[in-house]
Structures are given as C-alpha cells and as structure tokens.
C-alpha positions as CSV (number, residue, x, y, z in Angstrom):
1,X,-0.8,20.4,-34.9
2,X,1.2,18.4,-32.7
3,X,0.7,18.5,-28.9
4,X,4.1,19.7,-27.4
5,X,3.1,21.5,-23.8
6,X,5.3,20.1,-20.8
7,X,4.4,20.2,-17.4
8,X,7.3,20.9,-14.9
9,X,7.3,18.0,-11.9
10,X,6.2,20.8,-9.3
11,X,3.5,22.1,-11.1
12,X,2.1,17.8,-11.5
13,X,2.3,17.1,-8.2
14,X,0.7,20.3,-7.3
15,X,-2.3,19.8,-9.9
16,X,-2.6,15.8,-8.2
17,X,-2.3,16.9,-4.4
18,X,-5.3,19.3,-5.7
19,X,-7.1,16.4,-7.0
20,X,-6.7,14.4,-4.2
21,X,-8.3,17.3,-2.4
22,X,-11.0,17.7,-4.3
23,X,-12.0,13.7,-4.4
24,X,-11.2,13.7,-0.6
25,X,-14.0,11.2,0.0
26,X,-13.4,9.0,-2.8
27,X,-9.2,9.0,-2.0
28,X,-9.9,8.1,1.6
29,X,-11.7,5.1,0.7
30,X,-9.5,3.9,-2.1
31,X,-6.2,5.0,0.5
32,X,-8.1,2.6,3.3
33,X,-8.5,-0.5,1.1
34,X,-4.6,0.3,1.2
35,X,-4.0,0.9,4.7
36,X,-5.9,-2.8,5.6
37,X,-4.1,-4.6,3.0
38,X,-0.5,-3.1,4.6
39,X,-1.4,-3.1,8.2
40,X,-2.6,-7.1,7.2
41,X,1.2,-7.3,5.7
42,X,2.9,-5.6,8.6
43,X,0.8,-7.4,11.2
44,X,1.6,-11.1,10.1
45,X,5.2,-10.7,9.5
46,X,6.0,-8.3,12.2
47,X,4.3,-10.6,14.9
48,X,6.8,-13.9,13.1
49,X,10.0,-11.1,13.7
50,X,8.9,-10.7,17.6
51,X,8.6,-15.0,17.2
52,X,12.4,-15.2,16.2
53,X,13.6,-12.3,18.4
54,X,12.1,-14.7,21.3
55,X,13.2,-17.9,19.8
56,X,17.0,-16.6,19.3
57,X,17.0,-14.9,22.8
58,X,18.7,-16.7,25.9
59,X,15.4,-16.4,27.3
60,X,15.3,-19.8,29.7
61,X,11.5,-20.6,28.9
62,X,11.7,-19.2,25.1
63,X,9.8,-22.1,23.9
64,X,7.5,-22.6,26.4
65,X,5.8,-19.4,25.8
66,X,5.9,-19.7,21.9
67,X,4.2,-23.2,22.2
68,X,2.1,-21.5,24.5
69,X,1.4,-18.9,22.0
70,X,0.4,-21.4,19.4
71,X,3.6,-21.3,17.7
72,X,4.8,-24.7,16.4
73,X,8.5,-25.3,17.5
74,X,10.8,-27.7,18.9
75,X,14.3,-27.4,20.1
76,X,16.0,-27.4,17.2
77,X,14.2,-24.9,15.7
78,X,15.8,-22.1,14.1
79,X,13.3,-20.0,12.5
80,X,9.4,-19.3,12.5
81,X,8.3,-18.3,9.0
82,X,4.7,-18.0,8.1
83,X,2.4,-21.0,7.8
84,X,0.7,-21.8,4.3
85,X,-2.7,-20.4,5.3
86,X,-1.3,-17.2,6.5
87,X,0.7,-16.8,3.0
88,X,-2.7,-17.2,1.1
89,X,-4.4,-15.3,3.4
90,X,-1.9,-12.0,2.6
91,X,-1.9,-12.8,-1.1
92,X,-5.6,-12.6,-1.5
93,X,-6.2,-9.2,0.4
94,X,-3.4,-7.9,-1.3
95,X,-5.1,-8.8,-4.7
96,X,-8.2,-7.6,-3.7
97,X,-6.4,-3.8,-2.7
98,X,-5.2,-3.9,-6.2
99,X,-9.0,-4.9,-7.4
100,X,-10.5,-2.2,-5.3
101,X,-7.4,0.7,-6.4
102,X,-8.5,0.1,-10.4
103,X,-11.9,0.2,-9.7
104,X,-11.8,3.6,-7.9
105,X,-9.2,4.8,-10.4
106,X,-11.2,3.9,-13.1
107,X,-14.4,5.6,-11.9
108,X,-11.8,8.7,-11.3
109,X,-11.3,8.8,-14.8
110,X,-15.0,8.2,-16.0
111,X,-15.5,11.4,-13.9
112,X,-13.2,13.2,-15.4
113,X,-13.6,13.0,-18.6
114,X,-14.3,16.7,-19.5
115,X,-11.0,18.0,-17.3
116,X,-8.8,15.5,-19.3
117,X,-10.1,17.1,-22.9
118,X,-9.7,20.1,-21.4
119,X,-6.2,19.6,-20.8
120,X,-5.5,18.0,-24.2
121,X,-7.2,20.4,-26.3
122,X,-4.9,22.8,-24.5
123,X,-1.9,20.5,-25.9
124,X,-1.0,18.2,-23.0
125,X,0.7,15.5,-24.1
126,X,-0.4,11.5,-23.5
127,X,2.7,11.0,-20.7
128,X,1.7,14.1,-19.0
129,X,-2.0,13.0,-18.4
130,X,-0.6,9.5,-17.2
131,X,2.2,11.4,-15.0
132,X,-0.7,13.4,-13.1
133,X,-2.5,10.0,-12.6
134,X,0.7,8.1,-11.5
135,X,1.7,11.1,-9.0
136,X,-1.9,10.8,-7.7
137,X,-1.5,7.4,-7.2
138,X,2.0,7.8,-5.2
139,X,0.8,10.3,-2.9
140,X,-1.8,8.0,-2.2
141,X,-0.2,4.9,-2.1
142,X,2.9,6.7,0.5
143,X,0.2,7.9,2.5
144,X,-1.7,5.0,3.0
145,X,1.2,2.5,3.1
146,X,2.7,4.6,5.7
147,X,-0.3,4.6,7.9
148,X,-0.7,0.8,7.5
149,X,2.3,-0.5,8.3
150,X,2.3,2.2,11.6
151,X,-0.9,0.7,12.1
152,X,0.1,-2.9,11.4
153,X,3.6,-3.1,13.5
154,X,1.5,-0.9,16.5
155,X,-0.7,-3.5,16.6
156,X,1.3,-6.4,16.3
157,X,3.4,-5.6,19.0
158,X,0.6,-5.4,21.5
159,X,-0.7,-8.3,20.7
160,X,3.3,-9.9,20.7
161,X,2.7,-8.3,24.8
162,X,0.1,-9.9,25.1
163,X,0.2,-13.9,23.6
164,X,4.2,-13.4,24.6
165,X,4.3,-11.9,27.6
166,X,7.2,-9.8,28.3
167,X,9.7,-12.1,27.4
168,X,9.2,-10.8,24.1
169,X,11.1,-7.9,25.3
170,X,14.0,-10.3,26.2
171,X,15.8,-9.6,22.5
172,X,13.3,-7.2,20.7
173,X,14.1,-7.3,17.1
174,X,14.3,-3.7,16.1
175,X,15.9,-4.0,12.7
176,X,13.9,-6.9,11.7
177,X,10.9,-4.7,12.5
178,X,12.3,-1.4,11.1
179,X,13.2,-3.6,7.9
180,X,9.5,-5.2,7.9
181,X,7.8,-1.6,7.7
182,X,10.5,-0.4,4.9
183,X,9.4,-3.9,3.0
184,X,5.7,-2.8,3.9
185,X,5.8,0.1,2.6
186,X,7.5,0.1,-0.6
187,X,4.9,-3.0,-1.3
188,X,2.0,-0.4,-0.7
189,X,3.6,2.3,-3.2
190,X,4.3,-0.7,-5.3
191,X,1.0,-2.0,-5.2
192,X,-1.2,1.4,-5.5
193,X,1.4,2.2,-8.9
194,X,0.4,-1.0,-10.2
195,X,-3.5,-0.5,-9.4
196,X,-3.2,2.7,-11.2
197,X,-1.6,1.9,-15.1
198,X,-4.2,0.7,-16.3
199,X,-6.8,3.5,-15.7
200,X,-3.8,5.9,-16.2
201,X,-3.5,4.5,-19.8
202,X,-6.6,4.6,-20.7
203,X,-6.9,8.1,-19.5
204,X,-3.7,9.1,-21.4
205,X,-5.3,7.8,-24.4
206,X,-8.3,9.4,-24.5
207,X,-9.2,11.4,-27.8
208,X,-9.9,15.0,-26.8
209,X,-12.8,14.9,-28.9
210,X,-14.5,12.3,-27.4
211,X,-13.7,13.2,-23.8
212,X,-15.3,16.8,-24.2
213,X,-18.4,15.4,-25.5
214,X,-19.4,13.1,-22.8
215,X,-22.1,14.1,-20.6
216,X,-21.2,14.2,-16.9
C-alpha cells in the first residue's frame, strides 16, 4: 500500500523541538562544536571591521596604533583584509564543525532506528522523515549560530579595546559589524543544514522492516 500520511509544518517542528529535548545532552554538544566554529568566524572578521573603522577614521594616530596592534599597514593603505594563515585557520574549523555535526547526526539516527519504523509503518512518507531531521538541524543550527556570533563579536570587541585602545571608538563600524553577524549566522544555519543531509537521507531511506528489527 502506498505510504501517503502528511505532516503539517507545526506539528514537525513540534515533534523536532521534542527531540531536541529529549537528546539535550547530545544537541548541546553537537550545538557547541557550532557555536566555536561561528564565534571563531565572527571573532576574526569582526576584529578586521574594527581595523578599517580605525584605518578610515580621521583619527590623527590611526596607524600608529594599528601597527602597534600588529596590523601591517602603510599610508596608503586602504583596507585590512584577513591574512592567509587566518583564512586557513577559519576554513579548517569550519570543516571540522561540519565533521563533528554528521557524526552526531549520524549516531542520532543509529539511535533511532526503532522511532523511525515506527513512524513509517504508520505511513510517513521518505520527505517527512528527512523534514523532521532537517527542522532538527535548523533549530539547532539558529541557536547555536546565534549564540556564536554574540559570542564571537562580544569578544572581539573587547579585545579591539584592548590591542586598539579607544581610538577604536573614533568611527566604530556598526553596520559592518551588524552585517558580519547576519553573514555569521546564516553561515552557521548553512553549515549545520549541510552537516545534516547526509544522515537525514539515510534516515529517510531506511526500510521499515529493517529499522524495527534492530536491537537498541
């Protein structure tokens, strides 16, 4: 007989906030691999925004204090962009959040083997098995994204006080640091989604059979 049961939106997110709930433990580590990798992201180009918003100031001693700060700039400099090592740097811990997220997701599913043929013997269909893992993995991702990049901006502008001085306050870049979060974020959601599809998949794709008769 083919599988036709629908699950409204509400009732998905609902069932994953429940999840989420239930596998506090396990979410808040998999959420904090999230939140280092985005406060990492936030910190490095949110302390380069506070750079520029000094460099393009009128501040008289502008470039003083950024050589001072270890910041690599002359007088006809117009920009401060992050150094090579710095780029790789970001890259890799970002790669090893997404490492970490299909791990956990795919122990997630090992352990829930028994509730996924549950809900397929009782005719979910393949999507809505993969929507309830994808939801999941939002909620998770918005909530740890948003808590790294707080993290990651808080931080970096104490420690723009502290190498800068309070010069930095002289044109403090507000969009460029409202605009570095947004980016933040939506990499976090982006990244945790990504993590997620191929555990979601194989979840989705599960015979009913098979995952009833696995011993937990």
């Amino acid at each position: 007989m083919e599988r036709l049961t629908a699950l409204p939106l509400a009732k998905s997110v609902e069932i994953a906030f429940k999840s989420i709930k239930v596998r506090f433990f396990r979410s808040l580590i998999t959420t904090m691999s999230l939140v280092l990798a985005v406060a990492f992201l936030t910190y490095v180009q949110a302390g380069n925004d506070l750079a520029n918003g000094l460099l393009q100031s009128e501040h008289p001693k502008r470039l003083q204090v950024l050589i001072h700060a270890g910041y690599d700039v002359d007088d006809n400099a117009s920009s401060i962009g992050e150094s090579a090592k710095q780029r790789w740097i970001v890259i890799l811990s970002l790669l090893v959040c997404v490492v970490g997220i299909v791990n956990a997701q795919l122990m997630a599913v090992t352990e829930r083997f028994r509730e996924i043929g549950t809900m397929k013997c009782l005719g979910a269909l393949d999507s809505v098995v993969m929507r309830l893992f994808l939801i999941e993995a939002g909620l998770q991702g918005m909530a740890g994204s948003l808590a790294g990049a707080l993290l990651g901006g808080g931080v970096a502008v104490l420690a723009g006080l502290f190498t800068l001085g309070t010069p930095v306050f002289a044109a403090f870049p507000l969009a460029d640091l409202s605009q570095t979060l947004l980016k933040a974020i939506g990499m976090g959601c982006f990244l945790s989604l990504v993590g997620v599809m191929y555990p979601a998949i194989t979840a989705a794709r599960m015979e009913p059979v098979e995952a009833m008769r696995v011993e937990q």
